[in-house]
N, C-alpha and C positions, 0 to 999 in steps of 0.2 A: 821718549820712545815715539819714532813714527808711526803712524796710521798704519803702514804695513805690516809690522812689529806688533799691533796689538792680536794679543791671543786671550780668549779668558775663556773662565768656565762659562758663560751663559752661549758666547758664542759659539764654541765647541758643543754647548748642547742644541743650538739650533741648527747649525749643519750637519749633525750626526741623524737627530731628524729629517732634513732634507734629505740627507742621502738615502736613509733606511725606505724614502717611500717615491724613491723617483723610480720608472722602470730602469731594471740593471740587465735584459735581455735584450740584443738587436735580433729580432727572428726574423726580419726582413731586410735586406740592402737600404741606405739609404746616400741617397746622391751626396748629399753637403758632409755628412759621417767619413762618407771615402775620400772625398776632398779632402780634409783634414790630416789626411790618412796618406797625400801623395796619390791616391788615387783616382783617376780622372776615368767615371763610369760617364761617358757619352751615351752607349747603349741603355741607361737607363731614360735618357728625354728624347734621345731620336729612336724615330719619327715621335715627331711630339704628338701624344693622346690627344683624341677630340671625341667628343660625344657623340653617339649615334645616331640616329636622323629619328629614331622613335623618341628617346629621353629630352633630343634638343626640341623637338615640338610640344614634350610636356611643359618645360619649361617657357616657351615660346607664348602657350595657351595661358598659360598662370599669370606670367606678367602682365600681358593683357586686361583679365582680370583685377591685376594690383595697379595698376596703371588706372583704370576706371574707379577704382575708390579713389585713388588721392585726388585726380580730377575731383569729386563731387565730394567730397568730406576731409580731405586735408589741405589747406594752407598753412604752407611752412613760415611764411614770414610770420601769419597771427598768432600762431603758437607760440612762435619766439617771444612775440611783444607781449601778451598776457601769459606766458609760463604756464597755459592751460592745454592741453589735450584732447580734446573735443570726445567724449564719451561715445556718440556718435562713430566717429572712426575706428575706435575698438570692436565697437557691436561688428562695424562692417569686415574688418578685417576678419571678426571670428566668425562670422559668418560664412565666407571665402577660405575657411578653413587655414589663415594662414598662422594661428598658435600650433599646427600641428604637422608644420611641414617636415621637420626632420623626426615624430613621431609616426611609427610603423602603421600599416592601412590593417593589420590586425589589433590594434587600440585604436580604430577610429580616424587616425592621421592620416595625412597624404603619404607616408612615406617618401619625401622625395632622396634624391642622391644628394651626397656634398655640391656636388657642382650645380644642381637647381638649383636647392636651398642657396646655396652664397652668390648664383646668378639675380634671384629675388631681393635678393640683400644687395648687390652691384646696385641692378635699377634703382632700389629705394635711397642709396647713400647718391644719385643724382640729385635726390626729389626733397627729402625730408629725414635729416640724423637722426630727431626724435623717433621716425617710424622704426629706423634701425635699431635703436635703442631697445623698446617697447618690446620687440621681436625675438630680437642676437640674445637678450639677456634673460628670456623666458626659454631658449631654446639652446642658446649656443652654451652658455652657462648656468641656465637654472634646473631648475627638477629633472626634465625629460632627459637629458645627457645623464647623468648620474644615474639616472634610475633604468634608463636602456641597459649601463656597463655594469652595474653592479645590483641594480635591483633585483629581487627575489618576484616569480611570477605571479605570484599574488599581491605584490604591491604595483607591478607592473597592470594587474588589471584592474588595482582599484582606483590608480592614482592618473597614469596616461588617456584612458577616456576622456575626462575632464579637462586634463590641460589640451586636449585635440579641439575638444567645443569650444576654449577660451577663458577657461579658469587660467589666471595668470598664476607665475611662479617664479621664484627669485631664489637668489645662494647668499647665505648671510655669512660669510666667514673674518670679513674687519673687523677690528676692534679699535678704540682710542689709543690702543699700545700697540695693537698686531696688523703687522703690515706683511712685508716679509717674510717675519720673524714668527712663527710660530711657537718657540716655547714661551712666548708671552704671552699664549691664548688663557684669558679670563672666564671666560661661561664655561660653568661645569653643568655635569648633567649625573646624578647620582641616583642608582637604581633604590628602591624601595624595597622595604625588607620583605616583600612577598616575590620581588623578582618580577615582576609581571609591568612594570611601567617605570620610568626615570623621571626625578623633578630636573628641572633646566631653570638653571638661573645664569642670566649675564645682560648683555647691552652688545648689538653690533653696530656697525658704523657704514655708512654709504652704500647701503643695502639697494642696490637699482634694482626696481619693481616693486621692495620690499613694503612700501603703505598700499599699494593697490593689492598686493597678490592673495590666494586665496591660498595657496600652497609654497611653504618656505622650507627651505634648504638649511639647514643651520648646524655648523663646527660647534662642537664641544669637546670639554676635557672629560670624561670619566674616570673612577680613582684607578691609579696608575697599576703596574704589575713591577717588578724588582726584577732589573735584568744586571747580572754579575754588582749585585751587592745594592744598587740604585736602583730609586724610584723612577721607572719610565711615562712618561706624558702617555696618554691614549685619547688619542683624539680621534671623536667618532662625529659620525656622519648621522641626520636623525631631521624626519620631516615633519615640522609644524604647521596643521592647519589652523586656517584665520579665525576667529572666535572661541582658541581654548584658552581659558580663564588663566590670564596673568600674561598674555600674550598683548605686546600695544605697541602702537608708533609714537614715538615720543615728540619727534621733531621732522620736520621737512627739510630736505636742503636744497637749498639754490645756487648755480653756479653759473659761472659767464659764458657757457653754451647748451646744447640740449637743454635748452629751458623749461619745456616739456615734457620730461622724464618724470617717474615716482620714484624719488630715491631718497631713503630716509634713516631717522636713528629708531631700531627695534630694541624694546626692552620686556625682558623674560624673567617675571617673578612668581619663582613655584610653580610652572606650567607642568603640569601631569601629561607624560607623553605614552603612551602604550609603545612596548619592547619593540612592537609588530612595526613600526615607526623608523627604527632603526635600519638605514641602506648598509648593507657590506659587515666586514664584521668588525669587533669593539677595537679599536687601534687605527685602522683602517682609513680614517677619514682625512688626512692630510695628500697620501695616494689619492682617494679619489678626486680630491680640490685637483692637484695635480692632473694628472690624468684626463679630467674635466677639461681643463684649461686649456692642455695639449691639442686635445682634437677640436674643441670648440670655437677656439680663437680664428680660428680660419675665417669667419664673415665680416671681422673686423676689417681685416685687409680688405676686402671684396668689396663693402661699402668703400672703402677710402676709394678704392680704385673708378667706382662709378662716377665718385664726387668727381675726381681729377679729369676725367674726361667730358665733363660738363665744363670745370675752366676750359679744356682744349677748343671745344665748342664755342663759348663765348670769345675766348683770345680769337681765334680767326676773325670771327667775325669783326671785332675790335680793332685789331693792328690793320686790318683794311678799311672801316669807316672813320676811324680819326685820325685825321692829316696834321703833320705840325712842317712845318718850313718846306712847303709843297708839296710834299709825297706821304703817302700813308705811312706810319709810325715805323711799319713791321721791315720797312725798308731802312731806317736808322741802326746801325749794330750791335750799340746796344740793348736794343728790344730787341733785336732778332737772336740774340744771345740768351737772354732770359724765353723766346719763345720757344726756340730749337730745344733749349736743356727741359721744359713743362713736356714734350710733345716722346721728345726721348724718353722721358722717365718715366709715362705716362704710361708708354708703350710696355717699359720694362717692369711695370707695377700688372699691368697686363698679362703678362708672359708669365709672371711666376704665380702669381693668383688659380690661373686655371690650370695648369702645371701640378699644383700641389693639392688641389682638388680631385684633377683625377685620381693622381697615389690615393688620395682616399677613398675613392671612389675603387680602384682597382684591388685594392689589398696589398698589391706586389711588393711596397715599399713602407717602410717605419720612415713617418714624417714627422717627428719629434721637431728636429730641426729645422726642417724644411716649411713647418707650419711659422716656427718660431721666427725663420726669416722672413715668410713673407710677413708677418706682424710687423716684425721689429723695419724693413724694408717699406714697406707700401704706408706705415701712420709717420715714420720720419719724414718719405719722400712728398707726401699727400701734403702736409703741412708745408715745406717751401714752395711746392708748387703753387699752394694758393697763397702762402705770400706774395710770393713773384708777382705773380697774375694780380692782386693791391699794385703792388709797386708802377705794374703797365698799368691799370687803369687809374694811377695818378690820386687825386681828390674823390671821384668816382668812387675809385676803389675801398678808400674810409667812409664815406657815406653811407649810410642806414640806404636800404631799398625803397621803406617807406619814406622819408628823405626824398628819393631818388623821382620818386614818383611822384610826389607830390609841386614838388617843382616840372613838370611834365617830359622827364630824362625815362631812361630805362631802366627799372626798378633791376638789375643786377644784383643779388646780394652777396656779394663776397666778403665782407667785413663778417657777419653770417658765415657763412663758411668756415671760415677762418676760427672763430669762436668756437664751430660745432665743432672742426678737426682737431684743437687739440687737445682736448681727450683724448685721441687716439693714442698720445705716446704716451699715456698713462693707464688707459682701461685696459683689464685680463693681460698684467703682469708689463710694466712700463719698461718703456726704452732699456734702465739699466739694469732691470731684472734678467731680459732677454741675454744682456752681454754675460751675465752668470751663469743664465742657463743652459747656453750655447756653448760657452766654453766648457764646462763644466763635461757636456756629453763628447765636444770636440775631442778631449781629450782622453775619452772615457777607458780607451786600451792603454794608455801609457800610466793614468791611473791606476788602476787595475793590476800595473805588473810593477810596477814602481813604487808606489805609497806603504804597500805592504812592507817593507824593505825600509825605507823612510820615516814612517811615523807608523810600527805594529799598533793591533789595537788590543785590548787586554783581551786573553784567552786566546791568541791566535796559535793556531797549531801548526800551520808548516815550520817547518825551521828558515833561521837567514839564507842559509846555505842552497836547499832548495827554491828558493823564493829566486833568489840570483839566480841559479841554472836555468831557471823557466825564463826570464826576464832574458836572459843569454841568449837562451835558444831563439826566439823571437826576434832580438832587437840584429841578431847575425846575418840574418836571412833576407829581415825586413831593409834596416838602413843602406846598405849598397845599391839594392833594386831602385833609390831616389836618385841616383845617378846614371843609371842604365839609360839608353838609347829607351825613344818611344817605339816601340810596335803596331800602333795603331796607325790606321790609313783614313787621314781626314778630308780626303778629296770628297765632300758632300755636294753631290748636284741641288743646281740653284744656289746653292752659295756664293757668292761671286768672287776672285783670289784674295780682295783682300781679306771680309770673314773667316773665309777660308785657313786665313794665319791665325785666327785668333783662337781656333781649337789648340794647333799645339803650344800657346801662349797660356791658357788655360790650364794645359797638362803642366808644363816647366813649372808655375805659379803656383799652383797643387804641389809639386814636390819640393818645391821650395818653404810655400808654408809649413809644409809635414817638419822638411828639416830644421828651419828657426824653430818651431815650437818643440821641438825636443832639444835644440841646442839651449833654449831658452828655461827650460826644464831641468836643465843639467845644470846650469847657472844659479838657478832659485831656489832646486829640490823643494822640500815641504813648502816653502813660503812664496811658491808661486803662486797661491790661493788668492792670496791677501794683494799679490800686483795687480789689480784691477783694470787700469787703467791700462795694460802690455794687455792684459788678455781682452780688452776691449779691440784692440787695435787689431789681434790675430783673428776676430769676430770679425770685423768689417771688411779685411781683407775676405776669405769663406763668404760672406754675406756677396760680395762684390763678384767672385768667380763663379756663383750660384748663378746669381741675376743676368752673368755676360750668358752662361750658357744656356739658360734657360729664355733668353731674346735669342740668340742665333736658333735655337731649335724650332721657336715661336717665327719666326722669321720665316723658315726655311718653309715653315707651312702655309704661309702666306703668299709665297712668292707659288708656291707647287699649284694652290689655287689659282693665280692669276699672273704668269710669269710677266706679262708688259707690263704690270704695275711695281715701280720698284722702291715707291715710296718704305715698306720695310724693312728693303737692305741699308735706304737714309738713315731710320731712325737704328739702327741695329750699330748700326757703325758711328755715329755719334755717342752711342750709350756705352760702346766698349772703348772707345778715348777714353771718356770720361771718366771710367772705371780704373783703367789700366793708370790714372792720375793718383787716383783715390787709395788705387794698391799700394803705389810706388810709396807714397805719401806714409802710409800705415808702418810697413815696412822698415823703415827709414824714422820712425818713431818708436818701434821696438827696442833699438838698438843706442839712439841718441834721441831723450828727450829730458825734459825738467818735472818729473814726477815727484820727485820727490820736494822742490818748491812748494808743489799744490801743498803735500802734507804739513810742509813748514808752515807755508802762509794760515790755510787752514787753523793748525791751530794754533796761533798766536790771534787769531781772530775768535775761537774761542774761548780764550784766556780773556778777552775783553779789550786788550790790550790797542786796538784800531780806533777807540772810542774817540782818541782825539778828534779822528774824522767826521765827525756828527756832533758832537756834545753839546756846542752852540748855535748853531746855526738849524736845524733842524729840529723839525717837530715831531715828536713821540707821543706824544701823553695818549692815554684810550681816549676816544671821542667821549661825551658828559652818559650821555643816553646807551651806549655801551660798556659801562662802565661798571654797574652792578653786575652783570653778567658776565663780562669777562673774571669778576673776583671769585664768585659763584663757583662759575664751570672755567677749568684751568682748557690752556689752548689746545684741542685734540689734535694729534698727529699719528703719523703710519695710515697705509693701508694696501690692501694686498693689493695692490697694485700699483703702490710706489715703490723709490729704492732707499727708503729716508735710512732704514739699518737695512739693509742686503743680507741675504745670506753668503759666504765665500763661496766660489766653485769648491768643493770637498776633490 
């Protein structure tokens, strides 16, 4: 049985929980949703949103601020090399109020908007990942996010004060099994027979902030409820402060970037938690992770995006002062090929960052998606960019800074870099999480009228019959409109003609995808879940249509500010080539590829059966000195923000 072909009860029970706790409402438009959809909403990024001249001054003023501490208390390189964080830089940041930026000025906080907030986060992800770290993960996904959406107003004013001053706070929801996969969450948390408080017992895993924080976020199971005959999971949401008896950090972990980080294994035996503890209500707590992630993920990108434009910075400088066979490098083509593609994508990592901030910033739009691209877009793109950028700086480019300097060169640290960035395609839900979670919403109307029909679920009440008329009625109306003539008028001033084609290139490619993935739909019915790898491909294509139009909108504003400068129609129009490759390429993989190889080789590999390739010649055995330990403690895996078991798009 292929990998596609597998179905089984556990993982039917972890997608039915995903699904049960993802939002199932769009109350807003959203750009990438209508993409998918054949539908090409231009009017939702032109004229593209720009901050108002009050909000961009607060912003303007703060950095300054943030800017002034890392001067006088942060170095990024020392951090790196002793893995210490200088206590010091804490106090200062929380001084500066910056634990409380996306906490409201009624707790205490700055209140800032999405688009400050992840503008502070940009500058910092130039400066120092660790600071970003330190920040994104007490803000973007710890306490304060959870407790703004779902908090009750008395936790709200017992708890946001505190993290505004600079009590740190962390989300514990990993486990050594649970990545993903939620119905393998271990820590339970079971009420007391008086009702008035829950014991928590379990172990979570790669808990960032979690040994320094003062306030922790932590998933549990509570005993379930019987929904049509079966025991259901109820996984709640419940906040642990630091010093309640049986609460500890067991281990520290270290990894080959953000070296700097608090990020550890928490372990909870018998911690008495009062009811009043509990965020949202009992079941609830997978929603909020969710939910959490949705809107918080956003500074992730926004650092990447700062880092990238610091390589942009150094590259110039570089491909004009190192000469190799008489002319500066940047005039060889192929460095001008690696510089041009850094400078394009640089640009286009730009474009969808503030883009998708304002939608938050505005209300107007449901950025499920559109956050999730520029995540999954801006830590993919960040990471070749600073490879590349090694690759031009040669030997340089692997050399340590400290290295660098000590031999009297210019301490550059992109090996650094490089280290810090990839994380990104792993933290708040990795690379292949995103391709689930996108697809999954991509298609969420064709779900929605089709599954039921396809795979009923027990107790379902419509009849087949009606199920198909509704599905009819829709699919009548909708699927010919893919072929209709555009109506829309793309002559956008300052576009110059040839941008200008790339609007209704965009439209045609929009309904193009709408119709492969329904054609692709009709091919696979139920077991399109399990093609991962086809619905990765109809991701990247959407991810790709987003980015072109979201650079020509971003473009268009730049040029309207400065029309003799035309350097953004450059970068706008190398980045939709590029694209328009990318698509063709996707495309053309939907239809003919060797997927089902993967699954063959796969598992014949884990059968064992490749052994021959290793057997003799290669060294296995545990080092001497790791060796108790590894017997001890078996190799921990999963974590909610790998894709080691995925959940299927449902």
């Amino acid at each position: 049985m292929s990998h596609a072909q597998v179905n089984n009860e556990a993982k039917d029970k972890a997608m039915e929980l995903a699904e049960e706790a993802r939002e199932k409402d769009w109350n807003s438009p959203s750009f990438t949703a209508e993409l998918f959809k054949g539908n090409f909403r231009w009017d939702l990024l032109h004229p593209y949103p720009v901050q108002s001249p009050e909000e961009k001054k607060i912003g303007d003023d703060y950095i300054a601020k943030i800017k002034e501490v890392c001067e006088k208390h942060i170095n990024a390189d020392e951090i790196d090399r002793t893995g210490e964080y200088p206590q010091e830089a804490l106090d200062a940041l929380a001084e500066i109020g910056a634990f409380g930026m996306s906490i409201a000025k009624e707790y205490g906080g700055l209140g800032f908007t999405k688009t400050n907030y992840c503008r502070v986060l940009h500058f910092l992800g130039s400066y120092c990942a660790n600071t970003v770290t330190w920040l994104s993960a007490h803000q973007s996904i710890g306490a304060p996010q959870p407790l703004k959406l779902f908090g009750t107003k008395e936790q709200k004013e017992k708890w946001l004060p505190r993290m505004a001053k600079g009590e740190i706070s962390a989300f514990a929801l990993t486990e050594t099994e649970v990545g993903s996969d939620p119905a393998k969450m271990a820590t339970t948390a079971v009420p007391t027979e008086d009702g008035e408080h829950y014991i928590l017992n379990g172990r979570k895993l790669w808990t960032t902030n979690g040994p320094a924080a003062g306030i922790v976020v932590v998933m549990a199971n509570i005993p379930g409820k019987v929904v049509r005959g079966k025991e259901r999971l109820q996984i709640t949401t419940f906040i642990v402060e630091k010093g309640t008896p049986g609460f500890e950090t067991e281990h520290m972990c270290d990894f080959m970037g953000i070296r700097g980080i608090s990020n550890g294994v928490l372990t909870f035996k018998d911690v008495k938690i009062p009811k009043e503890n509990m965020i949202g209500k009992p079941g609830e707590g997978l929603r909020i992770a969710l939910t959490t992630l949705n809107t918080g993920r956003l500074g992730l990108p926004a650092s990447s995006t700062g880092g990238a434009k610091k390589v942009v910075q150094e590259l110039e400088r570089w491909i004009n002062e190192r000469v190799q066979w008489g002319v500066p490098i940047g005039k060889h083509q192929t460095i001008a090929r690696y510089s041009a593609n850094i400078a394009a994508d640089t640009f286009a990592m730009d474009s969808i960052v503030w883009l998708t901030t304002a939608f938050a910033d505005l209300g107007t739009a449901d950025i499920r998606l559109e956050a999730a691209t520029a995540k999954l877009f801006c830590t993919e793109t960040s990471w070749r960019i600073i490879d590349d950028f090694i690759q031009v700086r040669g030997g340089r480019g692997y050399e340590t800074a400290q290295s660098l300097h000590g031999r009297g060169d210019q301490p550059i640290a992109a090996e650094r870099w490089l280290r810090d960035a990839r994380i990104g395609r792993i933290f708040e839900g990795s690379t292949q999480v995103m391709y689930l979670i996108m697809s999954r919403e991509a298609m969420d109307t064709h779900f929605k009228l089709v599954m039921p029909i396809l795979k009923p679920k027990p107790g379902q009440k419509e009849s087949k019959f009606k199920l198909i008329k509704t599905a009819l009625k829709y699919y009548i109306k909708w699927y010919p409109g893919l072929y209709l003539p555009s109506s829309q008028d793309y002559k956008v001033k300052y576009l110059n003609p040839a941008n200008q084609a790339q609007l209704p290139y965009i439209e045609r490619t929009s309904r193009r995808l709408a119709r492969k993935l329904f054609h692709t739909m009709g091919k696979y019915k139920e077991k399109l879940e399990y093609e991962q790898c086809i619905l990765a491909n109809f991701v990247e294509i959407g991810v790709d249509l987003f980015a072109m139009a979201a650079v020509l909108a971003y473009a268009e504003l730049k040029l309207s500010a400065n029309p003799n400068d035309q350097s953004p129609q450059e970068l706008a129009d190398l980045f939709c080539k590029n694209a328009r490759l990318r698509i063709q390429g996707n495309f053309k993989a939907v239809g003919k590829n060797h997927n089902n190889t993967y699954d063959k080789v796969t598992e014949t590999l884990m059968k064992g059966e490749f052994s021959w390739m290793y057997a003799e010649d290669v060294y296995l055995d545990v080092p001497p000195e790791y060796r108790r330990e590894a017997e001890a403690a078996p190799v921990q895996a999963g974590a909610e923000t790998t894709a080691e078991e995925p959940v299927p798009a449902k």
